[in-house]
mmCIF file of the C-alpha atoms, coordinates in Angstrom:
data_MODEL
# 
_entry.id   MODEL 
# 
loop_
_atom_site.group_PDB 
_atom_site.id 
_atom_site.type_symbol 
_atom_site.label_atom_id 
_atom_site.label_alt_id 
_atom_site.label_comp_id 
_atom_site.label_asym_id 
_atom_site.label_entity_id 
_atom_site.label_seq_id 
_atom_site.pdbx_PDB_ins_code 
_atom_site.Cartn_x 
_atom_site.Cartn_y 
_atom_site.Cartn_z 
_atom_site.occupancy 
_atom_site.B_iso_or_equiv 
_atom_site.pdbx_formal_charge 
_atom_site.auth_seq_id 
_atom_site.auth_comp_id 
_atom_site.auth_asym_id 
_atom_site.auth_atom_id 
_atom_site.pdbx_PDB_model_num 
ATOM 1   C CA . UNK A 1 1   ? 101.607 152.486 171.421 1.00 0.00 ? 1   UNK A CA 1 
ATOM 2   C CA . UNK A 1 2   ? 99.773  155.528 169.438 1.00 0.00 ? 2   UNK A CA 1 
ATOM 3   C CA . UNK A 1 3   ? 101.175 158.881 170.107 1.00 0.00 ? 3   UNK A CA 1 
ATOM 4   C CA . UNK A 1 4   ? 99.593  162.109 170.531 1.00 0.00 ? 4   UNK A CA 1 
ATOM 5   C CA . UNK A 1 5   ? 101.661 164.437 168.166 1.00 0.00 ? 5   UNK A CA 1 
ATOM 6   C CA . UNK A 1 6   ? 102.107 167.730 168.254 1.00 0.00 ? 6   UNK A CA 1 
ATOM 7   C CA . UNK A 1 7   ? 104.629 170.674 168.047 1.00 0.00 ? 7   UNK A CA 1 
ATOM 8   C CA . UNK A 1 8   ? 107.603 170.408 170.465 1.00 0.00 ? 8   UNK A CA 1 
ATOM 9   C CA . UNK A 1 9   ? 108.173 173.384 171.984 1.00 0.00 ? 9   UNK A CA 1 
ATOM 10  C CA . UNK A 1 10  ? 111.381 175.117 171.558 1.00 0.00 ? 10  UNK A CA 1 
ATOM 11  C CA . UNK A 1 11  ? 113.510 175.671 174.652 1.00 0.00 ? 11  UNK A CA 1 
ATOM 12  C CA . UNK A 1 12  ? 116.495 177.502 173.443 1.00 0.00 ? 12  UNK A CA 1 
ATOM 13  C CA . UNK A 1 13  ? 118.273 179.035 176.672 1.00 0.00 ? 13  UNK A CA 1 
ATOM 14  C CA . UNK A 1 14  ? 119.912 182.781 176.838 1.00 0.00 ? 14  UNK A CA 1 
ATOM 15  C CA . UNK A 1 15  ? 123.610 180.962 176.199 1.00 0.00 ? 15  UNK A CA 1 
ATOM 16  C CA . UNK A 1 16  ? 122.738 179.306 173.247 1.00 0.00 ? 16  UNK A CA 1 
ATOM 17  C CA . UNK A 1 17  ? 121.419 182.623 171.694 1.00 0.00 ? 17  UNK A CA 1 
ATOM 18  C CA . UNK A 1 18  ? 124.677 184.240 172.946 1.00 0.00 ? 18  UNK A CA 1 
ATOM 19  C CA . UNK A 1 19  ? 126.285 181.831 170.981 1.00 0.00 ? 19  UNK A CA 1 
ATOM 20  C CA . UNK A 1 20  ? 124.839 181.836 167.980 1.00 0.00 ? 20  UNK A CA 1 
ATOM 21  C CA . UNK A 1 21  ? 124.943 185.761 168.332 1.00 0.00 ? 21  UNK A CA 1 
ATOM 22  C CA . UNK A 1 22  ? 128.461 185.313 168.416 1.00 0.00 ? 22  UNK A CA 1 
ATOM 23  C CA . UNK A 1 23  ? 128.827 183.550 165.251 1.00 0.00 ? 23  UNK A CA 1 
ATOM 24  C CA . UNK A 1 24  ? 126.298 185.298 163.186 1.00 0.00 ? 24  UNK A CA 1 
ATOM 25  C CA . UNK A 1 25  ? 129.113 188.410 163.794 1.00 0.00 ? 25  UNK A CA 1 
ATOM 26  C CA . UNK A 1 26  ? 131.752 186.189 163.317 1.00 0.00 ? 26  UNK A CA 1 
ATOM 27  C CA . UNK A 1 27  ? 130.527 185.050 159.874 1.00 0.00 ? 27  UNK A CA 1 
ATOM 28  C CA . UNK A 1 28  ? 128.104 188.262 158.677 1.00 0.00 ? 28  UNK A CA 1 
ATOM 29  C CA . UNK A 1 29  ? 130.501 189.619 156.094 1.00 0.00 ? 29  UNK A CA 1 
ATOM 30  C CA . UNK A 1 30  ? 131.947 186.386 154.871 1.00 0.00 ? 30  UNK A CA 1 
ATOM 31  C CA . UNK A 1 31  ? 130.500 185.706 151.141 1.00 0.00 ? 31  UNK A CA 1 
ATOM 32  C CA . UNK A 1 32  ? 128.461 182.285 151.459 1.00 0.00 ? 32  UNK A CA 1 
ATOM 33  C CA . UNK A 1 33  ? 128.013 182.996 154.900 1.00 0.00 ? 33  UNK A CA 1 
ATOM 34  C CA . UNK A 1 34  ? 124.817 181.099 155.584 1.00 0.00 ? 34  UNK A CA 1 
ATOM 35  C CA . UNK A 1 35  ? 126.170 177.881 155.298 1.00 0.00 ? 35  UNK A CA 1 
ATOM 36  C CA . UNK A 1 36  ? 128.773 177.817 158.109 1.00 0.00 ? 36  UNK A CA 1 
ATOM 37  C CA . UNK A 1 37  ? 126.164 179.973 160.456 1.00 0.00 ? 37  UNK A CA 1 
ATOM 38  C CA . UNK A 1 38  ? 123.212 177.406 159.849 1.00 0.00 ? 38  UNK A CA 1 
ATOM 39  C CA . UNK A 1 39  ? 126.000 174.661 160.460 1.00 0.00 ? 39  UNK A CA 1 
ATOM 40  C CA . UNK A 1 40  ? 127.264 175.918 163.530 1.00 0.00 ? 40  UNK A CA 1 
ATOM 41  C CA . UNK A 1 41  ? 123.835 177.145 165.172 1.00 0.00 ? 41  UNK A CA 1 
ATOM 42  C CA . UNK A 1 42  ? 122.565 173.613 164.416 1.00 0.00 ? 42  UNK A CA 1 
ATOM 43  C CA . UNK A 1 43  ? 125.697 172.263 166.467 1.00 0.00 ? 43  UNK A CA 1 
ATOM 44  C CA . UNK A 1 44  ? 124.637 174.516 169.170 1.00 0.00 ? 44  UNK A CA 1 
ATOM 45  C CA . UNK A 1 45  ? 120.940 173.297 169.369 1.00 0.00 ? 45  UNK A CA 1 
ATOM 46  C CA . UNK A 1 46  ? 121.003 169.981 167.405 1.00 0.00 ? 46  UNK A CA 1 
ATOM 47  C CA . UNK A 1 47  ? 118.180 171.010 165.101 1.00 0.00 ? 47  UNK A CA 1 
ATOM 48  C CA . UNK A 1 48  ? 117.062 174.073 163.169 1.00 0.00 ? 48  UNK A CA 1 
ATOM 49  C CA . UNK A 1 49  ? 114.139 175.015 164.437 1.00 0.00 ? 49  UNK A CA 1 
ATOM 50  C CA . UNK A 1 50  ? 111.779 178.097 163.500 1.00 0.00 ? 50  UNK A CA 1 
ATOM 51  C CA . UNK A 1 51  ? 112.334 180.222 166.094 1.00 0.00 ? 51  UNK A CA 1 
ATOM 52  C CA . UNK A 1 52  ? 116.685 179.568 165.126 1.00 0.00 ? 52  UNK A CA 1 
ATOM 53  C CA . UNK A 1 53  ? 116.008 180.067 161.653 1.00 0.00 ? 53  UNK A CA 1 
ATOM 54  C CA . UNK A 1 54  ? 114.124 183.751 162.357 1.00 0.00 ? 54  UNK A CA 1 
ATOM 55  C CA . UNK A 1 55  ? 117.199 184.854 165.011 1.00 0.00 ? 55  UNK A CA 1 
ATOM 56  C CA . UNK A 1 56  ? 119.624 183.887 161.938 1.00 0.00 ? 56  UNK A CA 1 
ATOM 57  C CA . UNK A 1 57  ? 117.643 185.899 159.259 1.00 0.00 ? 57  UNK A CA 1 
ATOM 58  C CA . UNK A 1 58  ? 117.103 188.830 161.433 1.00 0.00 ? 58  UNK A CA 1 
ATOM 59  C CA . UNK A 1 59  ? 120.494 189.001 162.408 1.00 0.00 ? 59  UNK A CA 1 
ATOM 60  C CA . UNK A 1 60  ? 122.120 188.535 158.996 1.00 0.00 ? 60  UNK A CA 1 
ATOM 61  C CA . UNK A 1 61  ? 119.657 191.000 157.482 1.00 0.00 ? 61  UNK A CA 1 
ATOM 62  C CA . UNK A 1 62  ? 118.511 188.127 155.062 1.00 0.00 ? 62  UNK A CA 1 
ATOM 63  C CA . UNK A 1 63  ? 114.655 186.886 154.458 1.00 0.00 ? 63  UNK A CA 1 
ATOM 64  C CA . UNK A 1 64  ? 113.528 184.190 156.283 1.00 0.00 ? 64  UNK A CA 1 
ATOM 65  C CA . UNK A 1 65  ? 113.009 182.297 152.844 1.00 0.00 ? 65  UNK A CA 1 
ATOM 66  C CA . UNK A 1 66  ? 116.511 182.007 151.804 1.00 0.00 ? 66  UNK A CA 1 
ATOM 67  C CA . UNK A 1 67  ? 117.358 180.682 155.562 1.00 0.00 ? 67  UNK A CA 1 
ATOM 68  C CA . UNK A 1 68  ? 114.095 178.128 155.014 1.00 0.00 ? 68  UNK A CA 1 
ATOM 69  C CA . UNK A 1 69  ? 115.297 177.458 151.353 1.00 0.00 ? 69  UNK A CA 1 
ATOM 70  C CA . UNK A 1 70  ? 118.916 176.431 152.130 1.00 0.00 ? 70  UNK A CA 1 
ATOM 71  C CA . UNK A 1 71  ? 117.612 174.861 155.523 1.00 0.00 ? 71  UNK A CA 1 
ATOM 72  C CA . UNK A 1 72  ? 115.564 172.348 153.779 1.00 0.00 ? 72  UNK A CA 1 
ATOM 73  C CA . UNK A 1 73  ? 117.372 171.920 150.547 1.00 0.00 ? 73  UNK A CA 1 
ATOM 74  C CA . UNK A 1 74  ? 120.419 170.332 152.569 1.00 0.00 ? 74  UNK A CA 1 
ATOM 75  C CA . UNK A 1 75  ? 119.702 166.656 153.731 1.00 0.00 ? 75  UNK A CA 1 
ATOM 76  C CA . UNK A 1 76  ? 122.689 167.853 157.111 1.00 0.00 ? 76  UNK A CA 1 
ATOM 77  C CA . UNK A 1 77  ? 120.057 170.420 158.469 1.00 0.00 ? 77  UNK A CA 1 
ATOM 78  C CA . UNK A 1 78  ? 117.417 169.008 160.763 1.00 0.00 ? 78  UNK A CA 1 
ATOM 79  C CA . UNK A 1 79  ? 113.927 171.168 161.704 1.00 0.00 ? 79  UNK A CA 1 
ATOM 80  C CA . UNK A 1 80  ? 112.948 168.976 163.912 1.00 0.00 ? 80  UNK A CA 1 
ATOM 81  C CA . UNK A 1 81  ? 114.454 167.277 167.147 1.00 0.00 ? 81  UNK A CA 1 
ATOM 82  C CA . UNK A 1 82  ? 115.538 164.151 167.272 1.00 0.00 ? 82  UNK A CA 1 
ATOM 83  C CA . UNK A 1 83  ? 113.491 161.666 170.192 1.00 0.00 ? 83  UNK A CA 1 
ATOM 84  C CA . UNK A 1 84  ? 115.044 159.726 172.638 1.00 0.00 ? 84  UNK A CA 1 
ATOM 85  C CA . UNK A 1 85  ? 114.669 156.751 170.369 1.00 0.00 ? 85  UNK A CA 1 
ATOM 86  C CA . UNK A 1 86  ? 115.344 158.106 167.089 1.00 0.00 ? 86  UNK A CA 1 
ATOM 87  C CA . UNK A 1 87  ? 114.556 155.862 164.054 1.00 0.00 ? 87  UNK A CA 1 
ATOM 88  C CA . UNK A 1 88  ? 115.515 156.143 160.981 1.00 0.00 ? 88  UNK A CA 1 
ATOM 89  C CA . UNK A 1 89  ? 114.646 154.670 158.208 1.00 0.00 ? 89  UNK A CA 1 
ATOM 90  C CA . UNK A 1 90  ? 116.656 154.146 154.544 1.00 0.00 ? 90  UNK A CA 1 
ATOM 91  C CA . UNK A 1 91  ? 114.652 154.855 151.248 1.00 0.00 ? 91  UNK A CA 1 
ATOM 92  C CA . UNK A 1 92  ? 118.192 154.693 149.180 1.00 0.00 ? 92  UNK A CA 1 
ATOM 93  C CA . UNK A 1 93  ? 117.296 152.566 145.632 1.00 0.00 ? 93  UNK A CA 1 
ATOM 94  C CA . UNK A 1 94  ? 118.581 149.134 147.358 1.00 0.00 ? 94  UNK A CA 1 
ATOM 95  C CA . UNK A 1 95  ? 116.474 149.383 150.648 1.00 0.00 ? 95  UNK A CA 1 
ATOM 96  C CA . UNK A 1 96  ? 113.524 150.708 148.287 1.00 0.00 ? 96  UNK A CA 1 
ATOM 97  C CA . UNK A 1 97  ? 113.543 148.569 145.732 1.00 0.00 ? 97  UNK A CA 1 
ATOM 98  C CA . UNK A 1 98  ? 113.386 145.806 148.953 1.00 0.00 ? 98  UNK A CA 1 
ATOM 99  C CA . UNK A 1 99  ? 110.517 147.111 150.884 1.00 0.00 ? 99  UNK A CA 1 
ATOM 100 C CA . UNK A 1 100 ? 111.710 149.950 153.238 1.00 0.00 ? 100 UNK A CA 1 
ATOM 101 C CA . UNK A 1 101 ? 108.729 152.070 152.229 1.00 0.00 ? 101 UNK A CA 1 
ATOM 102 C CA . UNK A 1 102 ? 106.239 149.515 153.577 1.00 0.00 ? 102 UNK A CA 1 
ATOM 103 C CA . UNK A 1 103 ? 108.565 149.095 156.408 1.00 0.00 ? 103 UNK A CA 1 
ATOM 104 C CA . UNK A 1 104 ? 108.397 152.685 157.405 1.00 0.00 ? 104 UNK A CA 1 
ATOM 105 C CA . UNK A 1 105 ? 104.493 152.637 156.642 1.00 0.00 ? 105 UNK A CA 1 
ATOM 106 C CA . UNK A 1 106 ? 104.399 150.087 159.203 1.00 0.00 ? 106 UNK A CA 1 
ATOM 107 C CA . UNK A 1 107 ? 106.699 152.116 162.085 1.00 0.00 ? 107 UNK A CA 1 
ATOM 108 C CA . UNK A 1 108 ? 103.781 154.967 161.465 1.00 0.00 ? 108 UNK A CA 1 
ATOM 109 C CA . UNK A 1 109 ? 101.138 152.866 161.345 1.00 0.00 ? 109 UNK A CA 1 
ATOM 110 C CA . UNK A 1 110 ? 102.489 151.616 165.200 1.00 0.00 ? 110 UNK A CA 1 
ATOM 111 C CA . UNK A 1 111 ? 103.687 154.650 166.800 1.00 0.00 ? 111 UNK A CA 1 
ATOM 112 C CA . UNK A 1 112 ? 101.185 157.189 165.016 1.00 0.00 ? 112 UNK A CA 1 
ATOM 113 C CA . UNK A 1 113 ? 103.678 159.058 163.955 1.00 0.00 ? 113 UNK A CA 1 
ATOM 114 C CA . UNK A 1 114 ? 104.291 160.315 160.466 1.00 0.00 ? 114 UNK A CA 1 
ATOM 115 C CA . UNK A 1 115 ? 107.750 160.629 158.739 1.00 0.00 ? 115 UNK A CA 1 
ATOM 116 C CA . UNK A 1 116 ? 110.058 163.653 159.905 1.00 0.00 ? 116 UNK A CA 1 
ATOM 117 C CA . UNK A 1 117 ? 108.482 164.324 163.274 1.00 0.00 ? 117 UNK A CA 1 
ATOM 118 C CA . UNK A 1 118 ? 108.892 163.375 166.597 1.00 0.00 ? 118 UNK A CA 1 
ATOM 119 C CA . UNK A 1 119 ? 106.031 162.801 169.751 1.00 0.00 ? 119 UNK A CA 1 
ATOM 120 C CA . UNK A 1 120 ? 105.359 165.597 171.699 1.00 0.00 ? 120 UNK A CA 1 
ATOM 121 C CA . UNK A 1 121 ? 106.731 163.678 174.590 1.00 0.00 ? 121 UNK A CA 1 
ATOM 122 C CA . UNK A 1 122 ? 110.382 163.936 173.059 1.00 0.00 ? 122 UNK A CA 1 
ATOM 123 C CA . UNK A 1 123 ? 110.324 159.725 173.300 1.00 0.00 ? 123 UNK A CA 1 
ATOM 124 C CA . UNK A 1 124 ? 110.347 159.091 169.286 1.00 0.00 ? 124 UNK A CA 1 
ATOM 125 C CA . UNK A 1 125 ? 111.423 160.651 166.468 1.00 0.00 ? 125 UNK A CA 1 
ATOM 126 C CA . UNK A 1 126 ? 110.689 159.143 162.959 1.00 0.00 ? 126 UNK A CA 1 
ATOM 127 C CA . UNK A 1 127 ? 112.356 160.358 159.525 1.00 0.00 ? 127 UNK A CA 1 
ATOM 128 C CA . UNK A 1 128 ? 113.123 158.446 155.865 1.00 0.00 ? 128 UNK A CA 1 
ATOM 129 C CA . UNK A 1 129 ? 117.152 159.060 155.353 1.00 0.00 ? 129 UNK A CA 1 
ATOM 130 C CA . UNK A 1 130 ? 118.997 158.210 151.679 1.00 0.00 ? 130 UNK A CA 1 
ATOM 131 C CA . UNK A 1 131 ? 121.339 155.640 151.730 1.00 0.00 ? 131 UNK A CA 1 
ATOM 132 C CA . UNK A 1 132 ? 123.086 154.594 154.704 1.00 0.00 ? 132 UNK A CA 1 
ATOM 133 C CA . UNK A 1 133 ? 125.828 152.701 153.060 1.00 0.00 ? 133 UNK A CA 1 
ATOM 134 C CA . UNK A 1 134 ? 124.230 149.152 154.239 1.00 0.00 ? 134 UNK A CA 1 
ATOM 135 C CA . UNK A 1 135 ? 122.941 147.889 151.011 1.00 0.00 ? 135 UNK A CA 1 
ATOM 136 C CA . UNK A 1 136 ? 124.001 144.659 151.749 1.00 0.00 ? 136 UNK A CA 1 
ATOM 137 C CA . UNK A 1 137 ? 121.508 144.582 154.510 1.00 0.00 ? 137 UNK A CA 1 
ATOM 138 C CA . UNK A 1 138 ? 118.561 145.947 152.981 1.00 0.00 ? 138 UNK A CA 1 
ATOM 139 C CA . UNK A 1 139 ? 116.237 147.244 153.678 1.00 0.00 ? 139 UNK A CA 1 
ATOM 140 C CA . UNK A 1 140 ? 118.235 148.492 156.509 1.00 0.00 ? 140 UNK A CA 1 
ATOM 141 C CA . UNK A 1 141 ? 116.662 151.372 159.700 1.00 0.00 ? 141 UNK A CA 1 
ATOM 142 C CA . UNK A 1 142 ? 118.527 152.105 162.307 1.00 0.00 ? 142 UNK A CA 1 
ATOM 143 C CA . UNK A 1 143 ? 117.641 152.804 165.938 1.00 0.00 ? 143 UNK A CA 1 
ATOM 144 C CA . UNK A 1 144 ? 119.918 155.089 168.233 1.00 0.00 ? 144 UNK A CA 1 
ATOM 145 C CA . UNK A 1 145 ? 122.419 154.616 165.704 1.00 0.00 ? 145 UNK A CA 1 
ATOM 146 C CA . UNK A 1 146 ? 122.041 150.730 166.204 1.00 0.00 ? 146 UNK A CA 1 
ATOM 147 C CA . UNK A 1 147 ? 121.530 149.226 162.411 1.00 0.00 ? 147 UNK A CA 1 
ATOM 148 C CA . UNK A 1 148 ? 118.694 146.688 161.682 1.00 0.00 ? 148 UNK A CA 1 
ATOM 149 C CA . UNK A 1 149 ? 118.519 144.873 158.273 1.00 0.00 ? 149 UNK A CA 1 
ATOM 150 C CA . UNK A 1 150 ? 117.146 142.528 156.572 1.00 0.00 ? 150 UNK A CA 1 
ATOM 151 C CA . UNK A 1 151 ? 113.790 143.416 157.362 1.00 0.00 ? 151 UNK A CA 1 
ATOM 152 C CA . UNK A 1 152 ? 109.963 142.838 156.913 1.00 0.00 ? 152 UNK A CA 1 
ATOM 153 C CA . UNK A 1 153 ? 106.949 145.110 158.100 1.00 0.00 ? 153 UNK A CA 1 
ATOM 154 C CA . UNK A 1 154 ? 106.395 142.164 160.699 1.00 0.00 ? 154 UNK A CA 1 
ATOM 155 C CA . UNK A 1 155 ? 109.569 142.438 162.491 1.00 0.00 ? 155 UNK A CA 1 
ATOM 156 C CA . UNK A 1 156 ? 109.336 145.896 163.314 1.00 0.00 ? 156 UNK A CA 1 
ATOM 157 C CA . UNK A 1 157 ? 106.372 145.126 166.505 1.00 0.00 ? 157 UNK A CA 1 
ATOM 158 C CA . UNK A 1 158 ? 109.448 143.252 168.144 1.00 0.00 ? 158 UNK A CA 1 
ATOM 159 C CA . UNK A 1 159 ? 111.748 145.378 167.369 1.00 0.00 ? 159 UNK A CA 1 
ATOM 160 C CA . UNK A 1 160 ? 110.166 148.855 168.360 1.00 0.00 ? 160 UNK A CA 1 
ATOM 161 C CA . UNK A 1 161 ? 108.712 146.888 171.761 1.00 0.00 ? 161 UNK A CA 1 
ATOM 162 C CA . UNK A 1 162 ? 112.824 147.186 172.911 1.00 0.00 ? 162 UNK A CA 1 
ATOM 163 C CA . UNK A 1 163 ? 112.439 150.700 173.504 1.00 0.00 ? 163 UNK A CA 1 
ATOM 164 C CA . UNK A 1 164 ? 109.254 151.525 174.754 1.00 0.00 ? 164 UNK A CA 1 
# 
């Protein structure tokens, strides 16, 4: 089930960048602008890719380090998109402290696919999230928004066969 990774291309259309045009002006002289605009453009394209990032900082007259910085400080902003199976995987102190690490080196180790990217097919998308709020379930990854817990690195072959 190995994957051949690379970089998914970005196909933003002309509407989208009218859009985000549109609230770039909207926003542009609000203090602490940067925020809502990286909010809203990630609404319109459901990640923050590079090419986003560089229309936002061009627009706004602002480097593209501080959009990168805040981009990538906030755990709500996503650079990469999501696959059509999207896992995710909880390293909060419970799920940790239970194994979730090995369980995510073992999701890797069967799709070929490291932590925070997705195949260039679009089909999966791997990343390591903080607490989920299922502690009681650890370690806990969800699937499509479908929650798994309990787990050991041997479950996840039957578990990751359901969505091939």
């Amino acid at each position: 089930m190995k994957k051949n990774l690379t970089t998914v291309m970005f196909r933003g259309t002309k509407a989208q960048e009218e859009q985000l045009y549109a609230v770039i002006d909207e926003y542009r002289d609000t203090p602490g602008a940067l925020m809502p605009v990286l909010q809203k453009a990630q609404d319109i394209y459901g990640y923050l890719p590079y090419e986003v990032q560089r229309m936002i900082a061009l627009r706004m007259g602002i480097s593209m380090e501080e959009v990168y910085g805040v981009a990538t400080f906030y755990s709500q902003f996503v650079l990469n998109p999501k696959g059509d199976v999207a896992i995710a995987v909880c390293l909060g102190t419970a799920c940790y402290v239970k194994g979730s690490g090995e369980i995510l080196d073992k999701i890797t180790q069967i799709l070929g696919l490291p932590s925070g990217s997705t195949t260039s097919d679009g089909k999966y998308s791997l990343e390591a999230t903080r607490c989920i709020g299922a502690c009681g379930l650890a370690p806990v990854l969800t699937i499509n928004n479908e929650v798994y817990g309990r787990l050991v690195p041997s479950d996840m072959e039957g578990i990751l066969a359901k969505y091939k």
